[in-house]
Legacy VTK file of the C-alpha trace (Angstrom):
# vtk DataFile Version 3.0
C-alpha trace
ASCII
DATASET POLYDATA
POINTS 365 float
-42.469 145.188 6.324
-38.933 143.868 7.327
-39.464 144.016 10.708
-43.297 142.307 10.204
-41.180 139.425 8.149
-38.805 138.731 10.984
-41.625 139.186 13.775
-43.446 136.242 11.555
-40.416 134.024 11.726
-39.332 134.512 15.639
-43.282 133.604 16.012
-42.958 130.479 14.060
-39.743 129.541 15.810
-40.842 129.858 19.050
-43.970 127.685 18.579
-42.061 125.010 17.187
-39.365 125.584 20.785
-42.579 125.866 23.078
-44.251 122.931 21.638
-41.152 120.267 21.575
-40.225 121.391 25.167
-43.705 121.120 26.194
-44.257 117.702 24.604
-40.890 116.335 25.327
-39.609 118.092 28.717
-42.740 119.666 30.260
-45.917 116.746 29.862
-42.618 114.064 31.093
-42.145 115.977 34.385
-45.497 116.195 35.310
-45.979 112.984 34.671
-43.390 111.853 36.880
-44.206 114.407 39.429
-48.430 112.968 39.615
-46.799 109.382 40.046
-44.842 110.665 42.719
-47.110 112.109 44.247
-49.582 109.068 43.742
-52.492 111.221 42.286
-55.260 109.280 41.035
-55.879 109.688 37.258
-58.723 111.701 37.322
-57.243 114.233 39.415
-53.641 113.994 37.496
-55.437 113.898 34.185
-57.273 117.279 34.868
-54.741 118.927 36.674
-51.285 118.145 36.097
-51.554 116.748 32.587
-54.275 119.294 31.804
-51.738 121.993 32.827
-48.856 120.276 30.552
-50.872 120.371 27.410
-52.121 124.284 28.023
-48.946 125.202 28.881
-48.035 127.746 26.180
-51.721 129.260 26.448
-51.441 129.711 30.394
-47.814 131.024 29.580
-48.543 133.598 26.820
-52.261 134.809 28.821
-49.902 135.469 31.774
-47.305 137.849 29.592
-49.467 139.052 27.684
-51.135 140.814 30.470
-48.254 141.729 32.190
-46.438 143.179 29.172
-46.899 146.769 28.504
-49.005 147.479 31.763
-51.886 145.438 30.910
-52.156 146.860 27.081
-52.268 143.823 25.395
-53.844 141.874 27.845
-56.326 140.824 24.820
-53.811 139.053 23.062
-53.815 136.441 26.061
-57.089 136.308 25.755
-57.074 135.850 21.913
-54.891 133.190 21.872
-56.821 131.181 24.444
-59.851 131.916 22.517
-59.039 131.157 19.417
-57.255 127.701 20.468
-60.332 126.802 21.646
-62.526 127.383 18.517
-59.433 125.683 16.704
-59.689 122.556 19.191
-63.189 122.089 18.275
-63.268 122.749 14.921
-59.954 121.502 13.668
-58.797 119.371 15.860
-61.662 117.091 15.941
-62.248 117.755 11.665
-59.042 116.049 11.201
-59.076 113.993 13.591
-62.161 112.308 11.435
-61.374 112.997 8.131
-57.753 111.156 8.711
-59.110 108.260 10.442
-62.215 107.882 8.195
-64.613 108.984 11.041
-64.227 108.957 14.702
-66.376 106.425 17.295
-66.955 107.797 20.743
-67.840 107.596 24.107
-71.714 109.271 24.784
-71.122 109.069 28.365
-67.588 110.898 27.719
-68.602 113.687 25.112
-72.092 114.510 27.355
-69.789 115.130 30.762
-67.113 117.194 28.450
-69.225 119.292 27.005
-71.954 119.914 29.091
-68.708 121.243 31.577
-67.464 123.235 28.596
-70.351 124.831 28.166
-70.089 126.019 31.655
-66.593 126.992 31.032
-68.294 129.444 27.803
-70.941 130.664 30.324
-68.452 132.144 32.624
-66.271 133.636 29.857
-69.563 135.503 28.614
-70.452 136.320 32.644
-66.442 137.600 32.694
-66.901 140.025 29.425
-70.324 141.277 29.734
-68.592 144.716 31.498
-65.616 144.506 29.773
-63.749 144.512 33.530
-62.643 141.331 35.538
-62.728 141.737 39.441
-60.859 139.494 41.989
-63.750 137.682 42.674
-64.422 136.633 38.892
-61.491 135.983 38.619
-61.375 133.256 41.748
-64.443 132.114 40.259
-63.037 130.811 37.370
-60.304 128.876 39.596
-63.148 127.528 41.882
-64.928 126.190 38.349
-62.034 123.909 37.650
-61.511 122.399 41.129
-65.255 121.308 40.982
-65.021 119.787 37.699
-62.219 117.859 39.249
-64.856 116.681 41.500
-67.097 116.527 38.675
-64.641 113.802 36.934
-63.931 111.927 40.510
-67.500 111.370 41.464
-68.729 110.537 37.294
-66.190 107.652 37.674
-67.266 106.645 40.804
-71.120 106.397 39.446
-69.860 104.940 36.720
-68.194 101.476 38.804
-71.247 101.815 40.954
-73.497 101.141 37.753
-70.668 98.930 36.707
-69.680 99.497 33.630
-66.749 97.564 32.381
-63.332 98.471 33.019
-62.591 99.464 29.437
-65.633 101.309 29.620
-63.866 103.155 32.407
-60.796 103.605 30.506
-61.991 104.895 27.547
-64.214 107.417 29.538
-61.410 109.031 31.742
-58.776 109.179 29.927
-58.311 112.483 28.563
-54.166 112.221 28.248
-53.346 111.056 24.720
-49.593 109.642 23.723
-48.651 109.086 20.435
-49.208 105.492 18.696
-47.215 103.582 17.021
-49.300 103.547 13.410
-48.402 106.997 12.542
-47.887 108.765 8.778
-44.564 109.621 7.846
-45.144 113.685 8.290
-45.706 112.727 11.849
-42.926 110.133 12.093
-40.724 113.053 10.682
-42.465 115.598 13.159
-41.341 113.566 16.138
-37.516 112.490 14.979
-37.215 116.579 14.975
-39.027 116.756 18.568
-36.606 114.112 19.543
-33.216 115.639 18.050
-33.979 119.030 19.749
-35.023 116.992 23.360
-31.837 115.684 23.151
-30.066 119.064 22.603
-31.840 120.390 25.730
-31.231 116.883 27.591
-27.417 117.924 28.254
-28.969 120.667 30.126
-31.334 119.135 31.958
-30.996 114.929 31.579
-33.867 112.199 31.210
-37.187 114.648 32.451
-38.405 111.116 33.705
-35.814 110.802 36.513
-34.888 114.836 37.364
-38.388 115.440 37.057
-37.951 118.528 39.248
-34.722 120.121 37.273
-36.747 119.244 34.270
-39.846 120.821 35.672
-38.423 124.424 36.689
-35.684 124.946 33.903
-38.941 124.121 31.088
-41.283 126.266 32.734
-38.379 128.907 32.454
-38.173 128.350 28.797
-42.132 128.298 28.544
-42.181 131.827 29.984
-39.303 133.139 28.116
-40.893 132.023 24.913
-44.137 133.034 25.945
-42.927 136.318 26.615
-40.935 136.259 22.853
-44.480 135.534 21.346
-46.550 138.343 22.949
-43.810 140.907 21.917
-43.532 139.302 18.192
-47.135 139.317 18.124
-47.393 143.223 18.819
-44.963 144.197 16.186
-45.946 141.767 13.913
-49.528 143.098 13.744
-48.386 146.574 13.663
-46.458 145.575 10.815
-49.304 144.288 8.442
-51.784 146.887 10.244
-54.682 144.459 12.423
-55.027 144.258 15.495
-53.129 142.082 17.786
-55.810 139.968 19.346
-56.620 139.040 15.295
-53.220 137.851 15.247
-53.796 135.875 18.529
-57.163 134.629 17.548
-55.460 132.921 14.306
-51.535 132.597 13.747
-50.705 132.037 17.576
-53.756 129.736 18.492
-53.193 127.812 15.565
-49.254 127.226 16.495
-50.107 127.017 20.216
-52.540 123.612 19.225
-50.550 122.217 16.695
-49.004 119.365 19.294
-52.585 118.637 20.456
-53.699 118.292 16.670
-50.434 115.742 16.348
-51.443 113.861 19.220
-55.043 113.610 18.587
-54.657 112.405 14.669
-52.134 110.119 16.417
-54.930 108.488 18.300
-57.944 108.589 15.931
-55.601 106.511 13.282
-55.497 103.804 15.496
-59.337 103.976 16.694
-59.254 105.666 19.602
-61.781 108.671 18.343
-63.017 109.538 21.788
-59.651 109.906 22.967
-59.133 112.814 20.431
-62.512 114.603 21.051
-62.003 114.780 25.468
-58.569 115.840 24.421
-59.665 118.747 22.072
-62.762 119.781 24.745
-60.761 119.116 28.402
-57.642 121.253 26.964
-60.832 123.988 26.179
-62.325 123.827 29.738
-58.403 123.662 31.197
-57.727 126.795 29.248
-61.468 129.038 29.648
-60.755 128.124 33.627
-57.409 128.429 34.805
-55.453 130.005 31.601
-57.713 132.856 32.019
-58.505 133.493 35.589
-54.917 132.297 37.029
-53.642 135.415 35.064
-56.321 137.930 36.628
-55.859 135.996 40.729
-52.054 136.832 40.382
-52.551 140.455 38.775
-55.325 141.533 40.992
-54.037 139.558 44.026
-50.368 140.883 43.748
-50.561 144.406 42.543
-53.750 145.965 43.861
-55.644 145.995 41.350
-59.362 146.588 41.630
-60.093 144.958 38.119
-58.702 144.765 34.937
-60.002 146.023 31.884
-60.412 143.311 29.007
-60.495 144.530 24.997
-63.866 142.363 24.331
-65.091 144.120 20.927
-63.395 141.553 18.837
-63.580 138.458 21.098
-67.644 138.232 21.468
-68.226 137.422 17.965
-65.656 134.103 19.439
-67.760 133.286 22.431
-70.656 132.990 20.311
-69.079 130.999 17.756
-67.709 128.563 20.803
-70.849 127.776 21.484
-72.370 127.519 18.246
-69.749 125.022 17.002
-69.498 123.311 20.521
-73.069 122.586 19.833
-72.664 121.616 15.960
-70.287 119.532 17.320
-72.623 117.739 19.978
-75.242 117.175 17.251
-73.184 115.323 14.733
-71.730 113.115 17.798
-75.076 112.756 19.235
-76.839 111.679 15.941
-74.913 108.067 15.651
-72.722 108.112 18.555
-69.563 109.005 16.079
-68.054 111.930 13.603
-68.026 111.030 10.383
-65.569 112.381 7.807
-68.081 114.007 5.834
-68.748 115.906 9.189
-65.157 116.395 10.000
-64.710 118.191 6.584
-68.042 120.610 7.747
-65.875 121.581 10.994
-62.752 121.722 8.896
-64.745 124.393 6.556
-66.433 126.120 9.619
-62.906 127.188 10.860
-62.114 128.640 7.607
-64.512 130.402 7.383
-63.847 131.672 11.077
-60.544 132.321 10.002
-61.617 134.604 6.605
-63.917 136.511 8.913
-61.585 137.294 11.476
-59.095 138.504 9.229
-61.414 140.536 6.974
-62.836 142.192 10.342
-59.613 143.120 11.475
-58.751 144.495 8.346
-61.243 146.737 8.069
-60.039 147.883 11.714
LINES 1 366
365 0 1 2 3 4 5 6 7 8 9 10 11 12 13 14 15 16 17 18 19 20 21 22 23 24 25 26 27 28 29 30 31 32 33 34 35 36 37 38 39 40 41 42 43 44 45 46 47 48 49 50 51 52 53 54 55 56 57 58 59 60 61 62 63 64 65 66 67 68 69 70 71 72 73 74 75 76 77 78 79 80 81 82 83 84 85 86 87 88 89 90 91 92 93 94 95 96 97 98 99 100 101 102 103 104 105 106 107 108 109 110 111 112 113 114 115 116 117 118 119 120 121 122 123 124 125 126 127 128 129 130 131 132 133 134 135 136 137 138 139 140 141 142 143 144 145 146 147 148 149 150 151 152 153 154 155 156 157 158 159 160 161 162 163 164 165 166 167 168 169 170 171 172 173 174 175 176 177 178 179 180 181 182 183 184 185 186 187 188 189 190 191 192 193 194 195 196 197 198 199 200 201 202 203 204 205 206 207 208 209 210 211 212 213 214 215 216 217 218 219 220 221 222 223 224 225 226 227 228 229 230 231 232 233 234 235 236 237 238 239 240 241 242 243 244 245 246 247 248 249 250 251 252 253 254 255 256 257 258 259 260 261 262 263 264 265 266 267 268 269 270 271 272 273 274 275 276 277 278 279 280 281 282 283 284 285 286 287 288 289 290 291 292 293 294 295 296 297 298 299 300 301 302 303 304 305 306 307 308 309 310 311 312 313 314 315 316 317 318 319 320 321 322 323 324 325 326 327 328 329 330 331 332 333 334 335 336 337 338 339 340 341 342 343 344 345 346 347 348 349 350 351 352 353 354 355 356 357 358 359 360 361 362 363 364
């Protein structure tokens, strides 16, 4: 029990680490990098920034199925799986309730989630043997460099029908910052990010300027803490007798998303709901595309591998319940072109009920 108590902590403390240097160190770098390099915003947005804000899921997939020969290669999966049910469901719930109800984009949610429910398909197409080969696994890869295309040609139709530019704006822009009108748990939430960015500032100054220092030394720390997480989340479970991928599914999801959920209630309090639903669904298609099947490339690619067996007992119940809720979610957006807070509280009551079950069915493991 001692050693399940101190596993919980180290988990806790390195999701708080992962998530300032991520916010703080990380998202800056790339940002700087994509202006450098004078990528347009479609293809920063879904690539660069896409990878900043899945970060700690790419990071903990990739350790997770390294560590222990492959073992717990489920726990990668389970965290990436259960952020994304917590993206849609909680995410986007409190995004609504906080802000009274969120007004959207149709255009915006259609394109997101139509490509997210490709994302889902391939998952499914991924488990149904329970084995990922090389080329699945460069499928998945291939999937996210055409909905890059996907994004740069839906712009392009959408100045060729012109549509306004802040119709434009509103549709593409899937990177959210946090706004000014914010609630004081938030305000105190990012004085802390701040105080520890300026601890790891001596070590690697303003992320803006050394944007390439910044970049290597926090994917370093990403790893590293990735690597603390899969480890904690193995003895951890052990300790309180579930499986690990239940832990992943819940406890490590739930940390890995909380900057996303900070950002997105950020943005819905000042009225920018559609902001906060293509964040919760891009970071989802980001994460089903490369977080999973940049893992597999590298392990199949690099040690001869001729596939690699995934744990999918638990995680099928998931897929079906990322679809079900992606589509609940489509309805109540579809209905009157917004979420309403009586709607965000349904989502907010789906998840814990996805939570109960999860737990109860790894209990009786």
């Amino acid at each position: 029990m001692i050693d399940a108590f101190l596993s919980l902590a180290l988990i806790l403390a390195a999701v708080v680490v992962l998530a300032i240097i991520t916010d703080r160190i990380f998202i800056p770098s790339l940002d700087a990098i994509s202006t450098r390099l004078k990528l347009s915003d479609e293809v920063a947005g879904a690539s660069l920034m896409a990878m900043g804000s899945s970060a700690p899921e790419l990071a903990i997939a990739l350790m997770a199925l390294f560590s222990g020969g492959g073992e717990h290669s489920d726990v990668g999966i389970g965290a990436i799986v259960g952020s994304a049910v917590f993206n849609i469901l909680v995410i986007t719930g409190v995004s609504a309730v906080v802000a009274g109800g969120l007004h959207i984009h149709v255009f915006a949610v259609r394109r997101d989630i139509f490509y997210y429910l490709v994302a889902i398909g391939y998952l499914a197409l991924v488990f149904f043997d329970g084995r990922v080969s090389l080329i699945e696994a460069i499928l998945g890869l291939a999937g996210y460099f055409f909905y890059m295309v996907f994004l740069a040609l839906f712009r392009m139709a959408l100045v060729y029908f012109k549509k306004t530019d802040d119709d434009v704006e509103e549709v593409e822009n899937s990177h959210i910052e946090a706004d000014e009108h914010e609630s004081p748990a938030i305000a105190l939430w990012h004085r802390f990010e701040m105080a520890v960015a300026a601890v790891l500032g001596r070590l690697i100054g303003a992320p803006e300027k050394n944007y390439v220092r910044a970049f290597v030394v926090s994917i370093g720390f990403i790893v590293a803490l990735s690597y603390i997480l899969v480890e904690s989340t193995i003895v951890f479970s052990a300790g309180i007798g579930i499986p690990p991928v239940i832990v992943a599914l819940t406890l490590l999801a739930a940390g890995t998303s909380a900057p996303d959920l900070i950002a997105s209630v950020d943005v819905a309090r000042a009225g920018r709901g559609g902001m906060a639903v293509a964040n919760a669904v891009g970071s989802n298609t980001f994460d089903l595309l490369i977080g999973l099947a940049l893992p597999w490339t590298v392990a199949l690619a690099f040690q001869g591998l001729s596939g690699i067996s995934v744990g999918t007992d638990d995680l099928w119940i998931s897929i079906g319940i990322l679809v079900a809720t992606t589509l609940i979610l489509f309805v109540f957006l579809e209905t009157k072109r917004d979420l309403s807070r009586r709607e965000g509280w349904v989502l907010l009551l789906l998840y814990a009920v996805f939570v109960l079950y999860t737990l109860a069915s790894g209990a009786a493991v």
